[in-house]
PAVEXVO-33716 format. One record per residue: x, y, z of N, C-alpha, C in turn. Coordinates in steps of 0.05 Angstrom, whole numbers, plus 5000, padded with zeros to 4 digits. Last residue first. Layout:
N
XYZXYZXYZ/...
//
This chain:
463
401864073748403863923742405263703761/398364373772396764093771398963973760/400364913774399964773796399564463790/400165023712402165003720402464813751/393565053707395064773691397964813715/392765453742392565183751393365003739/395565833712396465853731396165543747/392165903664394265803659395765753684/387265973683387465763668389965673673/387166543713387166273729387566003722/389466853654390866773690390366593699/383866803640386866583622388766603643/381067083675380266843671383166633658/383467583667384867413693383067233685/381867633612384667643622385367523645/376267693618377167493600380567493606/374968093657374567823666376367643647/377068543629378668463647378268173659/377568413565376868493586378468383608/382868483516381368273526379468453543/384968923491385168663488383268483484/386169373518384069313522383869053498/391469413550390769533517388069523513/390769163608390969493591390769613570/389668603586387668833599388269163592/394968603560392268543547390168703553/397968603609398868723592395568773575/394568203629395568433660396268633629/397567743606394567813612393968073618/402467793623402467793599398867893586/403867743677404068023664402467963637/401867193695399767323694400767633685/406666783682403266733668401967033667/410766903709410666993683407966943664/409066713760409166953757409267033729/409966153750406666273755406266543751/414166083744412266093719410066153720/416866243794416866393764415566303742/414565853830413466133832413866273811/413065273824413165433804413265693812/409365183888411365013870410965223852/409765763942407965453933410165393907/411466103961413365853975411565633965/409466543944412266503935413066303945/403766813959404466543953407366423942/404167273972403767243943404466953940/400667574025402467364019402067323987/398467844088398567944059399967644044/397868244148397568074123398168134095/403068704178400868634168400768364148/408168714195406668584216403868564202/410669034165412268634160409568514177/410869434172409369444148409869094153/413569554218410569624214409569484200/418469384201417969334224414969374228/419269814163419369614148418269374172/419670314195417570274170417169954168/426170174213422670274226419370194214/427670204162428469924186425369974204/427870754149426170504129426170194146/429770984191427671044185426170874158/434070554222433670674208431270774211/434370454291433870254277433570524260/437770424351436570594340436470534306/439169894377437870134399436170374376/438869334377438769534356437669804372/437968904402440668994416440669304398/433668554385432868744422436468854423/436268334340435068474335434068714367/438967884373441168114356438868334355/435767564392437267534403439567894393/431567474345431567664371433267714387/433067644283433667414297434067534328/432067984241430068024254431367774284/435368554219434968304233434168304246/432668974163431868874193433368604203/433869424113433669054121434469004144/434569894122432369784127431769504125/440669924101439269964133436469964135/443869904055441869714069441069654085/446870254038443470314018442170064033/450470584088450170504066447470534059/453370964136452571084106453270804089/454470824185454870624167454470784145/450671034218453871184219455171094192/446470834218446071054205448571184203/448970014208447370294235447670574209/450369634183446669734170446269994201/453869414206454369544176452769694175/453769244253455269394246454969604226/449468814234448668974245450269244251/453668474216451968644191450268804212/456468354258457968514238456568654212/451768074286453168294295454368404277/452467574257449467804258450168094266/456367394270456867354246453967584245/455667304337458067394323457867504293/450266934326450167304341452567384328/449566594268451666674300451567004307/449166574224446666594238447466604264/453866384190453466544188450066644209/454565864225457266084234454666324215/451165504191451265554223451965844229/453665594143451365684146450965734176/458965264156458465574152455865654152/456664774166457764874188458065274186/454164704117451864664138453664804160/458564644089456164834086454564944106/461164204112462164424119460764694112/457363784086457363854122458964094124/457263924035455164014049456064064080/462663704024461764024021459764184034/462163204038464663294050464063674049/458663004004457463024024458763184046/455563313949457663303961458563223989/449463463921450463233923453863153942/448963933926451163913916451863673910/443664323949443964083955446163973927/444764913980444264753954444464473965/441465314035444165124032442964894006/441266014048440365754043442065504035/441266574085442666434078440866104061/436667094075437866894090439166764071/429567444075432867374058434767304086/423167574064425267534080428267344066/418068024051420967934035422567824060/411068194040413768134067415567894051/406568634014408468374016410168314035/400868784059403068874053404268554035/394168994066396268804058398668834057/390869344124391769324101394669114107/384868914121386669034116387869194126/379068714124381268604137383668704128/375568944094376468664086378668574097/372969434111371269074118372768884111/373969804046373069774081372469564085/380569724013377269694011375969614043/385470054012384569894021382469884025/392070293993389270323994387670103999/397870054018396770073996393270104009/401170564070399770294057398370254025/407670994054404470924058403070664058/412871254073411971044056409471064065/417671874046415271694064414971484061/420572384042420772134032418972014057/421573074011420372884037419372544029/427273153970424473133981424272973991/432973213922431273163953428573263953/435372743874434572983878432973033907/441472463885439172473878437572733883/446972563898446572423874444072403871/448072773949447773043928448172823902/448372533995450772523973449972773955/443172584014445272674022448372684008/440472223972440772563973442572653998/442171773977443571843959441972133958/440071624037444071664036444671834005/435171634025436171934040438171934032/434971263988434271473975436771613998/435970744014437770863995437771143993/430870794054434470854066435370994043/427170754013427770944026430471004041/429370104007429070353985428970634001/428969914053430569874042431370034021/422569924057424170144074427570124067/420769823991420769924023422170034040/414769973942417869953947417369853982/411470253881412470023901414470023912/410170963883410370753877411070523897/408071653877408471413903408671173883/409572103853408972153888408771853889/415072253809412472053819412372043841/419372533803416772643788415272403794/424872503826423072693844420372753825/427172133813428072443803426672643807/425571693843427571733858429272003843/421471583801420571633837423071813848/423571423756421571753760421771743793/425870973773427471223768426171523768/421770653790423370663807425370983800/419270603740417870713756419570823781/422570273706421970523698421870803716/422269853741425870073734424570293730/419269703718418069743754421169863748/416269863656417669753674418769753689/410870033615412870103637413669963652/407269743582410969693574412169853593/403269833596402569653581406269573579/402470423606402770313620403769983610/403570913578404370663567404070433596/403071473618403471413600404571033596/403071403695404171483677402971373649/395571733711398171503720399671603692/390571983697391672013719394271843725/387771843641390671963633392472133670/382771653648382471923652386171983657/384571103636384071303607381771583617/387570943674388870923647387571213628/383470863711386171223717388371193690/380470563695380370833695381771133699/383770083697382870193665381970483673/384170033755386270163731386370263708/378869823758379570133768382870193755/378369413727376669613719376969913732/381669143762382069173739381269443720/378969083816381169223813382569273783/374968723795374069083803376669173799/377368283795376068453765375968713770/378568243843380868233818380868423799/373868203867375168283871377968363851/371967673831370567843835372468113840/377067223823375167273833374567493831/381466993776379067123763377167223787/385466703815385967063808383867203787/385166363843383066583850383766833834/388765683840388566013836386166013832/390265253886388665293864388165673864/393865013918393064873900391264923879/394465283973395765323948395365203923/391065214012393365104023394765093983/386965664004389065694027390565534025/386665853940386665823962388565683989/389966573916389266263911388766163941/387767073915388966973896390266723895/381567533916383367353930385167203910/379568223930379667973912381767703932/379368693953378268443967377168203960/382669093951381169093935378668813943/387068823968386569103985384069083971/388168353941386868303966386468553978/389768743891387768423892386768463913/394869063912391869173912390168983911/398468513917397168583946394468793937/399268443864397168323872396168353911/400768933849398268783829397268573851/405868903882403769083883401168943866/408068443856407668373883405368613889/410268583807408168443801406668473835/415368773801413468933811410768813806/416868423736417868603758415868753775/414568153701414268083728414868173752/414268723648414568423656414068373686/410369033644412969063621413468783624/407369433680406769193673408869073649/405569873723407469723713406369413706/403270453739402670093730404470093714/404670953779405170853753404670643757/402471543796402471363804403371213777/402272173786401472143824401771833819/407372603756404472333768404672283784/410073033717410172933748407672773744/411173363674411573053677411872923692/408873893676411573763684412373513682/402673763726404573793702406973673705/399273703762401573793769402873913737/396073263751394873483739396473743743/397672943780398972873754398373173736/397372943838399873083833400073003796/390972853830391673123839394473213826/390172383818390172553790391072793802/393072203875394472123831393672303825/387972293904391572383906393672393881/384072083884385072293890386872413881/385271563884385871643852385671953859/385071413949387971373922388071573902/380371603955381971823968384771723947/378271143935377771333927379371583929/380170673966381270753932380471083926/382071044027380770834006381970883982/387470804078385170994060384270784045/390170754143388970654119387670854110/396970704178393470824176392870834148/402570714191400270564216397270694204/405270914142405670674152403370594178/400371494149403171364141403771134142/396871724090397871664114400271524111/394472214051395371974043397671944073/392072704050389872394048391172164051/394573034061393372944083390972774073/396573144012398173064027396272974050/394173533968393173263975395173093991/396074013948395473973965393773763979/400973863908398673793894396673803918/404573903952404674173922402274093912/403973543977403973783984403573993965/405573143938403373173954402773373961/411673203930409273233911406873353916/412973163987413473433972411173423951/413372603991411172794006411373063996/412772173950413872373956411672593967/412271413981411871623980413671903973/412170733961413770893969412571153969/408070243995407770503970409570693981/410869634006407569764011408469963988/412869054038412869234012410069334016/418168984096415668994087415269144056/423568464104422168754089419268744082/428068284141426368194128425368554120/433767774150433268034156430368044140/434467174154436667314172435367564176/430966584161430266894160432267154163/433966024123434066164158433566504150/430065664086431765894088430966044117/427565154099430065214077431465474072/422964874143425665074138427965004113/417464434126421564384121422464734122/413264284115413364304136415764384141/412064524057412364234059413564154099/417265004071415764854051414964584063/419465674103418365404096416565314071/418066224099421166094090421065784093/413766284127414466494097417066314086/415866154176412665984158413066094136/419466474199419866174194417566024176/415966954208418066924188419266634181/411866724244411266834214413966814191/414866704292413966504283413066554247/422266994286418767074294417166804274/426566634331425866814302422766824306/428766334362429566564366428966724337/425165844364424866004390426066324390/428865594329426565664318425665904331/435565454319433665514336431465624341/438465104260437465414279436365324303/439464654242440764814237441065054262/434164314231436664184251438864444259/432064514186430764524208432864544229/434064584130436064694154434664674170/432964154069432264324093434664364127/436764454013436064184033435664324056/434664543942435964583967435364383994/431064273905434464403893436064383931/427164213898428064043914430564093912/422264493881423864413860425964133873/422564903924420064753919420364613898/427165163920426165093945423964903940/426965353867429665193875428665113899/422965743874422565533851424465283858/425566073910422765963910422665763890/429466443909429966183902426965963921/427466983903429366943882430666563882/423967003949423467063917425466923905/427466963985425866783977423966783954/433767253969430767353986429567183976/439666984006437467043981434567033988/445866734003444766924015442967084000/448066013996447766383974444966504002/452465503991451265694004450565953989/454965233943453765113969452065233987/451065423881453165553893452665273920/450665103814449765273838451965333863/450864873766453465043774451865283802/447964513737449864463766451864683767/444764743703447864653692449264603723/440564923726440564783700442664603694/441365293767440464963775440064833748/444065623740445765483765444165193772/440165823714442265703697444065513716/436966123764435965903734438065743721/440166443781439866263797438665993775/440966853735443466713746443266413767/435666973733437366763712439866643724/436367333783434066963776434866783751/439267653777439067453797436867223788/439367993743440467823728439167603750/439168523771438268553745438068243725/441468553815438268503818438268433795/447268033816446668303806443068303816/451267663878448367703851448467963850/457967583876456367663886452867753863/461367013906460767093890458467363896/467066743949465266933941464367063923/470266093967470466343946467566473940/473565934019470666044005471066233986/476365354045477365594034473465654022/477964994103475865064079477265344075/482664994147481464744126479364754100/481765344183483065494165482965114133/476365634217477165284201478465414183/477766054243476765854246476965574237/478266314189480166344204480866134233/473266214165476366034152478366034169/470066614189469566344192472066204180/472967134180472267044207472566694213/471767164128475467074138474766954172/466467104111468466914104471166864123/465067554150464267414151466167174142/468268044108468168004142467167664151/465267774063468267864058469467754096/459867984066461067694065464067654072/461668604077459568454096460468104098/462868674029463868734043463068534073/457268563992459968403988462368414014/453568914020453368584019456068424015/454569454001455469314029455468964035/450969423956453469603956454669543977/448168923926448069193954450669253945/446168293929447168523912446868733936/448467683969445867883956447568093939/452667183944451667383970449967573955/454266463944453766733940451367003949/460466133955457766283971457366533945/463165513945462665793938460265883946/468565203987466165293987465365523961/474164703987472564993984470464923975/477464354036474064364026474564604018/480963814069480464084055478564054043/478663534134478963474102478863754098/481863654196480563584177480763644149/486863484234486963634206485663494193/484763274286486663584286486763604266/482462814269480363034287482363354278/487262524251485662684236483562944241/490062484302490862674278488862734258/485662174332487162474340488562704320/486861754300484461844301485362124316/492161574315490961614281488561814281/491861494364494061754357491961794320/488761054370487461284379489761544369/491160724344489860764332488861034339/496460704381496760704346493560894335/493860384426494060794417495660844400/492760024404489760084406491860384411/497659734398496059804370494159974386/498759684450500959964432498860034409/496159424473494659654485497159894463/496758914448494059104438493959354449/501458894466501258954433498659094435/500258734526502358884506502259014480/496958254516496458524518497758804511/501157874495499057994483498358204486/504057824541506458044521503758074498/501157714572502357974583503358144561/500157154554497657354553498757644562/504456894565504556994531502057294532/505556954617507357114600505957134572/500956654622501256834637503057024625/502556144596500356284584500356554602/507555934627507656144603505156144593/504755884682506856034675506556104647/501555474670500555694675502855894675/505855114661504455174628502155394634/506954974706509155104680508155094660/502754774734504655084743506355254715/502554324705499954544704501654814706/507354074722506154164691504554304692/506654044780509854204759508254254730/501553734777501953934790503854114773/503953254756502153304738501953634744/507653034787508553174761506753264750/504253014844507153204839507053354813/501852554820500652824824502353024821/506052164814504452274792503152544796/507152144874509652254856506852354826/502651994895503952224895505452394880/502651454869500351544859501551954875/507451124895507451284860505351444863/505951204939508951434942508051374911/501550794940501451134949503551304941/505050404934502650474922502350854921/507350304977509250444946506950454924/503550225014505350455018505950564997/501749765000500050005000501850255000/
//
């Protein structure tokens, strides 16, 4: 039993020495494993560190509104933000008025749109409802813009253009005219309404002026200045499509009347000559040489004016703005409201967009709001101190806001809407001068004119 036992020991023994020495080197091998993984794993984390520190190069092209300050303005803006990410470069373009919608037309024709462009929703309405651009909900902070101005710059429930500054459109005024044609106290100011009647007043008063002075001009040449035609519509207490956009009103009742009252200051010779081919340039230049008491415009325009009679480049008089006339009972008065902002193309790029999306950010930064708020004070002598920011955070810091910034703050709070955020806005718009033209020659009537308006307007919708 004994040498029984002393072998069955001894075996244990060796079996024991073996376990020990083969836990031994799995203990070393697993040491010098870890080893490696913990060099590879900060291999990897150094890799990832370097790139975080030198992101991908990226240029951008932005393009920026027309103004005489706008370019300057981006300029500030650009270096700020590159300086920042010195990894994107931006090259800055800047829109003409005279060209901006072809220029935006051809850009979404031929992919040669921009990543970012700073633009009044007029001018990329079609590109917004087209699907050109990509929504920025995620972008902003809703809480810090006025609920109206975010609904004017939506589609389809989707933010596509952050509101940066905004403009009311009503009836530029010369109050001097007025005065001389002593019909000045018919025509109020930004907070108070008249009728048509007291309107053609006032017209035939300063046309009967002589001189080649008028009290008012239709424009009708092309689409330009179309937005008056149709806020008188609803002053007049026509309507022009219904509420969720799918179908034009521009033959209602109201329309016609307002038709039939242009035909009359046509041919009692109260407005300018040719109406049928004056073009909202036209109108804009008599206004601003001191021979038309009131046309379309806003407080953006009046800024210009004062800075360019203070220059001694235009001619002076009392500069105003007024509402458009307004039929009793109908809930008025209308204004248009223009809001302009940044928007972001859709480039297909994905490396372009996110750094789009990061400048777009940077440009809606109190920092980046501040430097155009810089620009647009009355010390600033430029032509774009009535474009308002409106983003509350910047806007409660404006201690003393132009006299067209003022105006334009009035005139933004009334109704009104030309539908610019439904599908087609430029073809819808080029439907109805052409009609609009017709009526004035007498052509057509006026029912039979905006009747081919509403024709042609709903084929375009039903596309």
């Amino acid at each position: 039993m004994k040498s029984k036992w002393s072998v069955f020991m001894a075996i244990v023994l060796a079996i024991a020495f073996v376990v020990m020495m083969s836990a031994a080197g799995c203990k070393t091998t697993t040491e010098e494993t870890t080893a490696e993984t913990v060099a590879e794993t900060t291999a990897v984390e150094t890799t990832a560190v370097e790139t975080t520190a030198a992101p991908e190069n990226v240029t951008l092209t932005y393009w920026t509104q027309p103004g005489p300050t706008e370019l300057e303005i981006a300029k500030e803006q650009v270096a700020a933000f590159t300086a920042a990410n010195p990894n994107v470069t931006i090259s800055i373009s800047q829109m003409a008025y005279d060209t901006v919608y072809e220029q935006i037309a051809i850009g979404l024709a031929t992919g040669g749109v921009p990543d970012v462009a700073n633009a009044s929703i007029m001018w990329i309405a079609s590109a917004m409802t087209g699907g050109y651009l990509l929504p920025i909900d995620d972008l902003i902070n809703p809480d810090e813009y006025p609920a109206g101005a975010l609904e004017l710059s939506s589609f389809n429930g989707h933010l596509y253009l952050c509101p940066e500054s905004g403009a009311g459109f009503a009836l530029m005024v010369n109050r001097t005219l007025l005065k001389e044609a002593g019909v000045n106290d018919l025509v109020p100011d930004v907070n108070g309404t008249w009728s048509f009647d007291d309107f053609y007043t006032a017209v035939k008063a300063v046309t009967d002026l002589g001189s080649n002075k008028y009290g008012y001009a239709i424009v009708s040449a092309n689409e330009q200045g179309d937005q008056a035609h149709y806020m008188m519509m609803l002053s007049m207490g026509g309507q022009l499509y219904n509420a969720d956009y799918t179908e034009c009103l521009m033959n209602s009742a109201g329309n016609v009347e307002l038709m039939d009252f242009y035909l009359k200051m046509v041919d009692d010779g109260v407005v300018v000559p040719n109406a049928a081919g004056l073009l909202a340039d036209d109108a804009d230049l008599m206004f601003t040489n001191g021979l038309l008491a009131m046309t379309y415009g806003n407080g953006w325009q009046v800024d210009a004016s004062l800075i360019a009679m203070g220059e001694g480049t235009q001619p002076e008089f009392e500069i105003d703005m007024t509402t458009f006339p307004c039929k009793e009972g109908i809930g008025g008065p209308f204004t248009h409201k223009a809001f302009s902002g940044p928007v972001l193309f859709d480039t297909k790029d994905e490396v372009r967009i996110k750094w789009a999306k990061e400048f777009l950010t940077y440009l809606q930064s109190d920092e980046s709001l501040q430097m155009r708020v810089d620009a647009v004070t009355p010390e600033g002598n430029n032509a774009n101190l009535g474009q308002t920011v409106i983003k509350n955070t910047i806007a409660a810091t404006i201690a003393e806001p132009s006299i067209g910034a003022q105006m334009n703050a009035v005139l933004s709070s009334y109704a009104g809407s030309v539908a610019a955020t439904a599908p087609s806005w430029s073809e819808r718009r080029a439907a109805f001068f052409p009609e609009l033209q017709k009526i004035l020659l007498k052509e057509v009537t006026p029912q039979e004119g905006l009747d081919a308006v509403a024709t042609a307007i709903n084929a375009i919708l039903a596309q």
